[in-house]
C-alpha positions in Angstrom: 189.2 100.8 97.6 188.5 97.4 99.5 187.4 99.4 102.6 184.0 98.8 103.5 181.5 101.4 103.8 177.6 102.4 103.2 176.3 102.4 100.1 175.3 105.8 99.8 178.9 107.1 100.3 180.6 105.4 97.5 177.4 106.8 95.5 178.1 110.4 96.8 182.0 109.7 95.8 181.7 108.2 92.0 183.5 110.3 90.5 186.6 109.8 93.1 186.5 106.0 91.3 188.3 104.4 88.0 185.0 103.8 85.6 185.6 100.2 85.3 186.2 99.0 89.3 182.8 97.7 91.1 180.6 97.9 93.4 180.0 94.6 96.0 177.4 95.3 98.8 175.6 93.6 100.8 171.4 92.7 100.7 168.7 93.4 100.5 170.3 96.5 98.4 169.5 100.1 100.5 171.2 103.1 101.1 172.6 101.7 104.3 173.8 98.4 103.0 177.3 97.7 103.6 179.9 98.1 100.4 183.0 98.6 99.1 184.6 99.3 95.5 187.4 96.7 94.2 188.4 95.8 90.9 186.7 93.2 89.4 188.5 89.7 89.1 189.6 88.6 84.9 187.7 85.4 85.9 184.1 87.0 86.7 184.3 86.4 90.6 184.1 88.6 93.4 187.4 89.8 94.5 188.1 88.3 97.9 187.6 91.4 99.8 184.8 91.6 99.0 183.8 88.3 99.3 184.9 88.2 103.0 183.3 90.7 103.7 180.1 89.0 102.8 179.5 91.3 99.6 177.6 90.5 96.3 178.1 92.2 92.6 176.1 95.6 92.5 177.4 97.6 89.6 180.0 98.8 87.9 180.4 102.2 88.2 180.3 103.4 84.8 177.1 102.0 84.7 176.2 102.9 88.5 177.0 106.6 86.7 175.1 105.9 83.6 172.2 105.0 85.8 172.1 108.1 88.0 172.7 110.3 85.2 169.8 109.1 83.3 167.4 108.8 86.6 168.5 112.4 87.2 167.5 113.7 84.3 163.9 111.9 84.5 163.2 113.9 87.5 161.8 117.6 88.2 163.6 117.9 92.0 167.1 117.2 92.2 167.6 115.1 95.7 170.3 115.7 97.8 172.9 112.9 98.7 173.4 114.3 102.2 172.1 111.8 104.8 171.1 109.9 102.0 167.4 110.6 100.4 164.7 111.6 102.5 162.1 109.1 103.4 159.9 112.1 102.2 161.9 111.7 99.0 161.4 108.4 98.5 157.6 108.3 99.6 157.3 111.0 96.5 158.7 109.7 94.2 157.9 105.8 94.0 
């Protein structure tokens, strides 16, 4: 936690993180937007990892899970996470 990364790798590892730390990346929100995971501050702030490293609130990642479970289960094709989803994908399914 507090290292930053893409966005689309903390969402290929969600299960690797405890259900009530956060995400903070950076926008406009993309796959390749920088992020991290930290635990979320008592007062409602950004911790100040992530704030130094320029990074807003995203999601919590019980509900970044809750999210992707219900999206996934909307959907006839499963996408893969490798390389992050296809602009094909994405073009398809807008």
């Amino acid at each position: 936690m507090g290292k930053v990364g893409r966005l689309i790798e903390i969402v290929e590892r969600l299960s690797e993180f405890d259900e009530y730390d956060t995400i903070y990346a950076s926008e406009p929100w993309t796959e390749d937007s920088d992020a991290m995971v930290a635990t979320g501050l008592d007062t409602g702030r950004s911790p100040p990892e992530a704030v130094e490293a320029g990074l807003e609130y995203f999601l919590e990642i019980h509900i970044c899970r809750e999210v992707i479970e219900g999206w996934l289960a909307s959907i006839k094709e499963k996408p893969s996470l490798a390389g992050g989803l296809s602009k094909d994908y994405r073009i398809r399914h807008q």
